[in-house]
C-alpha positions in Angstrom: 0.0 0.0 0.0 1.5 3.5 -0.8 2.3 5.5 2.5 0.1 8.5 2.1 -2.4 6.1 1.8 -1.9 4.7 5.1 -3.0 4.8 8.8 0.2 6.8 11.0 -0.4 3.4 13.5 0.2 0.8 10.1 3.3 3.2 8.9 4.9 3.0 12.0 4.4 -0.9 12.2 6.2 -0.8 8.9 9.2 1.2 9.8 10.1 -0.3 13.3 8.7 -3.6 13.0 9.8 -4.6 9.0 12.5 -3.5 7.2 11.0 -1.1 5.0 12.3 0.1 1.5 13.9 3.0 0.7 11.0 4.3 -1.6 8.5 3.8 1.2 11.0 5.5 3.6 11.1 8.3 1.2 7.2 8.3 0.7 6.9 9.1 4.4 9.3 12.2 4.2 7.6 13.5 1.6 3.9 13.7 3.3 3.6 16.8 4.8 0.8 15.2 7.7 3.1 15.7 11.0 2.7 12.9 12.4 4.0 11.2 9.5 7.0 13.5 9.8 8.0 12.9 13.7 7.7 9.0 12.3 10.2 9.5 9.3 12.7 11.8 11.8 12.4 8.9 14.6 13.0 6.6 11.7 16.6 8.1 10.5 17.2 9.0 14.2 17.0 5.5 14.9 18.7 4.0 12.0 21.4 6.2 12.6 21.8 5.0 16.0 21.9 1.8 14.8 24.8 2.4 12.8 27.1 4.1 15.6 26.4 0.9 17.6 27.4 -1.5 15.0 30.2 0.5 14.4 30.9 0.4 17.9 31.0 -4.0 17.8 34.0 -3.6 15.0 36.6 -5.0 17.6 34.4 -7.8 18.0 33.4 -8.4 15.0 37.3 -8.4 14.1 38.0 -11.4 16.9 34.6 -12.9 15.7 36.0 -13.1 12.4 39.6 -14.7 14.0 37.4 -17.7 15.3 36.0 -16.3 18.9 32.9 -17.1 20.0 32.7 -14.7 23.2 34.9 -11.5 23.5 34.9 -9.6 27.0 35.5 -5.7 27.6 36.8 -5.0 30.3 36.9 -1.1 32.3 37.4 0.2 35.7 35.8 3.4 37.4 37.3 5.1 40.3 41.1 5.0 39.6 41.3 9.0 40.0 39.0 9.6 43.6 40.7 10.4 47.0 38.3 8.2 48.5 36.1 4.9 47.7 37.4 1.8 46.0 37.7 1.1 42.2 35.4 -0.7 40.6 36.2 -3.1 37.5 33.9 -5.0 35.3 34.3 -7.4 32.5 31.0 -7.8 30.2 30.8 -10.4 27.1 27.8 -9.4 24.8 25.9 -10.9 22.4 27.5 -9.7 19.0 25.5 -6.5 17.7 23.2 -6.5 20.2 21.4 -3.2 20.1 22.2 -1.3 23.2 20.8 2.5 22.2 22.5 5.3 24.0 25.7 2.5 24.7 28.8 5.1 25.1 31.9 5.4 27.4 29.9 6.1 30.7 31.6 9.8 31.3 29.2 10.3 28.0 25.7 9.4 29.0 23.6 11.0 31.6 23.2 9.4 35.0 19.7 8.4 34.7 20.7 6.8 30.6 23.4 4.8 32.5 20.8 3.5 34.9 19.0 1.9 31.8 21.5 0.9 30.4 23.0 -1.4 33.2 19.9 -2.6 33.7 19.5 -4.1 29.8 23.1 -4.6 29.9 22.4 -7.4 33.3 19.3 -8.7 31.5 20.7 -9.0 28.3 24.7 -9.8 28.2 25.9 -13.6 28.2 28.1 -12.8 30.9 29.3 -10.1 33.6 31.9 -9.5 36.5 32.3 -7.3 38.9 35.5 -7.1 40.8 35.7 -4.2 43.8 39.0 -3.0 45.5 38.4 -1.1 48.6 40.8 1.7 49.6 42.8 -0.7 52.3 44.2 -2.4 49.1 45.0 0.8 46.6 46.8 1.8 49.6 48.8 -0.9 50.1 49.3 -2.2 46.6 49.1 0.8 44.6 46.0 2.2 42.5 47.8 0.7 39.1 48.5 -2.4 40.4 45.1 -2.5 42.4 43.3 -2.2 39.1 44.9 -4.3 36.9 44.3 -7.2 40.0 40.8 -6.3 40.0 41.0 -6.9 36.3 42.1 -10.2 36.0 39.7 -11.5 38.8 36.8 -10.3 36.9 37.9 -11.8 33.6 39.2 -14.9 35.4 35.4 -15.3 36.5 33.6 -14.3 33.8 31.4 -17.8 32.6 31.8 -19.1 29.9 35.3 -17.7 29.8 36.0 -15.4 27.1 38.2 -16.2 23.5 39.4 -12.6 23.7 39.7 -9.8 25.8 39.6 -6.2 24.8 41.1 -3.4 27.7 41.1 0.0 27.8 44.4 1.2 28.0 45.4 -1.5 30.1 47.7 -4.2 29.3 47.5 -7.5 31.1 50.4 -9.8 29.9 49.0 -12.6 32.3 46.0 -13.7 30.9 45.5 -17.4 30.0 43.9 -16.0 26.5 44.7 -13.3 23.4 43.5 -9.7 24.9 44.1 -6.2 23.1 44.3 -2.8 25.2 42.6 0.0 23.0 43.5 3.4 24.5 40.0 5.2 24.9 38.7 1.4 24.1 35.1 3.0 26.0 34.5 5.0 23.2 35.6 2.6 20.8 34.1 -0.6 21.9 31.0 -1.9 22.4 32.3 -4.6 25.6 34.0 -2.2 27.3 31.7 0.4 26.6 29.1 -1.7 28.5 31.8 -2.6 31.3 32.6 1.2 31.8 28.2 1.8 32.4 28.5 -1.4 35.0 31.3 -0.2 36.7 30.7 3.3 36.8 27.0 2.7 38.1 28.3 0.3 40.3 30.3 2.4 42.0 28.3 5.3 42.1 25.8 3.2 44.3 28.4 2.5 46.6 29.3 6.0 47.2 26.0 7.0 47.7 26.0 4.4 50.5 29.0 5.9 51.6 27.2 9.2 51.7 24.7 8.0 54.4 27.6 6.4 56.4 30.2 9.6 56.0 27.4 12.9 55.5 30.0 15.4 56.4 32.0 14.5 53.2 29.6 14.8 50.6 30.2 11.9 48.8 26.9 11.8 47.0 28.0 14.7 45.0 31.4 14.3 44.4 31.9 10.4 44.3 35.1 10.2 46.2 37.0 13.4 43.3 38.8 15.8 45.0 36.2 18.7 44.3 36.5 22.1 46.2 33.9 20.9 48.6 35.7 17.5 49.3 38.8 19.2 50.0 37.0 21.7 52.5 35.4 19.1 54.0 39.1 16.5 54.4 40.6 19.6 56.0 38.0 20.3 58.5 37.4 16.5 59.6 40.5 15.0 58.0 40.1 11.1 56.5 37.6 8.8 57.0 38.0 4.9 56.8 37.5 5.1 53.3 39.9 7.6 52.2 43.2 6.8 50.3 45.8 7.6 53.1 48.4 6.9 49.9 47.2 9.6 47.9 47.6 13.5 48.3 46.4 15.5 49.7 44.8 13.1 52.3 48.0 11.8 53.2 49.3 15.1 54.0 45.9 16.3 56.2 45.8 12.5 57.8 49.5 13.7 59.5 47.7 17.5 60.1 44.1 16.9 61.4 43.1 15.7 64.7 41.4 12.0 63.7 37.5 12.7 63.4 35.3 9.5 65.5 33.5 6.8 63.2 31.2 4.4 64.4 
């Protein structure tokens, strides 16, 4: 049936549901009703997004194509914070599965990245979580704390992955081939998903620390060394969750008279 001719409700069962032709996709930008117009924009916004996300899987497509069957991403959150631990996941997806909005997780709004790692726990074949609290950065290093949380999450991801993609990261340790892509949360769609996980994951922590540590303001700040953090370290110095290795904290842990926790 020719689009003008057609119901707004049947055209838009033909665009999202089908795969309609280009004419027909053409027909609907050419009819000047307005609904038939938001439908045709939602169309090419849509197919649009489709394309950055498959563009986004080329990594995986690229091991797919070397014989693996399940490639991991793998990203951290919370290397840079004065206080909190950091936070690593390792996510295998299905191959071009349609994750809109799917970005390094600095790039999507807070309440997107709630969506998203919801649909990323429903629908991914496998994820890990690996947390480092602030006892261990301090006594291992942040570098070295990360790249252990690392291999524990990939280590436990089932089924184990044929290839492992990083950002930035190299890990010459691990039982199978990896690659660490510098900005790889941008670039691919694994660790794209493992930076939302991890970065959501953490923020939930920190808000939890907020209720347990108020005078910090951790729900704000998540742990960064904002204006306010720094204010707040030097009027009730560190807290039990604070990295006594980095500075300033280890300089106002030596300065400021302890503050109590329960």
């Amino acid at each position: 049936m020719n689009a003008a001719e057609m119901k707004l409700k049947d055209v838009e069962a033909a665009l999202f549901s089908g795969v309609p032709s280009d004419d027909f996709v053409a027909a609907c930008e050419a009819d000047t009703r307005a609904g038939m117009q938001r439908l045709a924009k939602r169309y090419r916004r849509e197919q649009a997004e489709r394309a950055r996300i498959d563009a986004l899987y080329a990594y995986e497509y690229a091991a797919r194509d070397e014989g693996a069957k399940y490639v991991a991403g793998v990203d951290e959150a919370g290397r840079g914070p004065l206080a909190g631990p950091v936070v690593v996941a390792a996510v295998i997806l299905p191959f071009g599965l349609f994750l809109p909005g799917l970005n390094d997780s600095k790039k999507v709004a807070p309440k997107k990245r709630e969506l998203l790692y919801d649909e990323i726990l429903e629908k991914a074949v496998a994820v890990r979580v690996s947390i480092v609290d602030a006892k261990t950065i301090d006594r291992v290093n942040i570098y070295q704390a990360t790249m252990n949380g690392m291999y524990e999450s990939i280590l436990n991801l089932d089924p184990k992955p044929d290839k492992v993609l990083i950002d930035a990261v190299e890990l010459a340790k691990l039982p199978m081939p990896s690659l660490s892509i510098i900005k790889g949360d941008a670039k691919s769609a694994s660790i794209a998903a493992a930076s939302i996980i991890a970065k959501v994951t953490r923020d939930r922590m920190m808000l939890k620390y907020d209720a347990e540590y108020p005078q910090y303001g951790f729900a704000q700040h998540k742990g960064y060394g904002t204006a306010q953090h720094i204010e707040a370290l030097e009027k009730y110095g560190p807290c039990p969750i604070h990295r006594k290795s980095f500075e300033p904290v280890r300089s106002m842990a030596e300065q400021t008279p302890p503050v109590s926790f329960r």
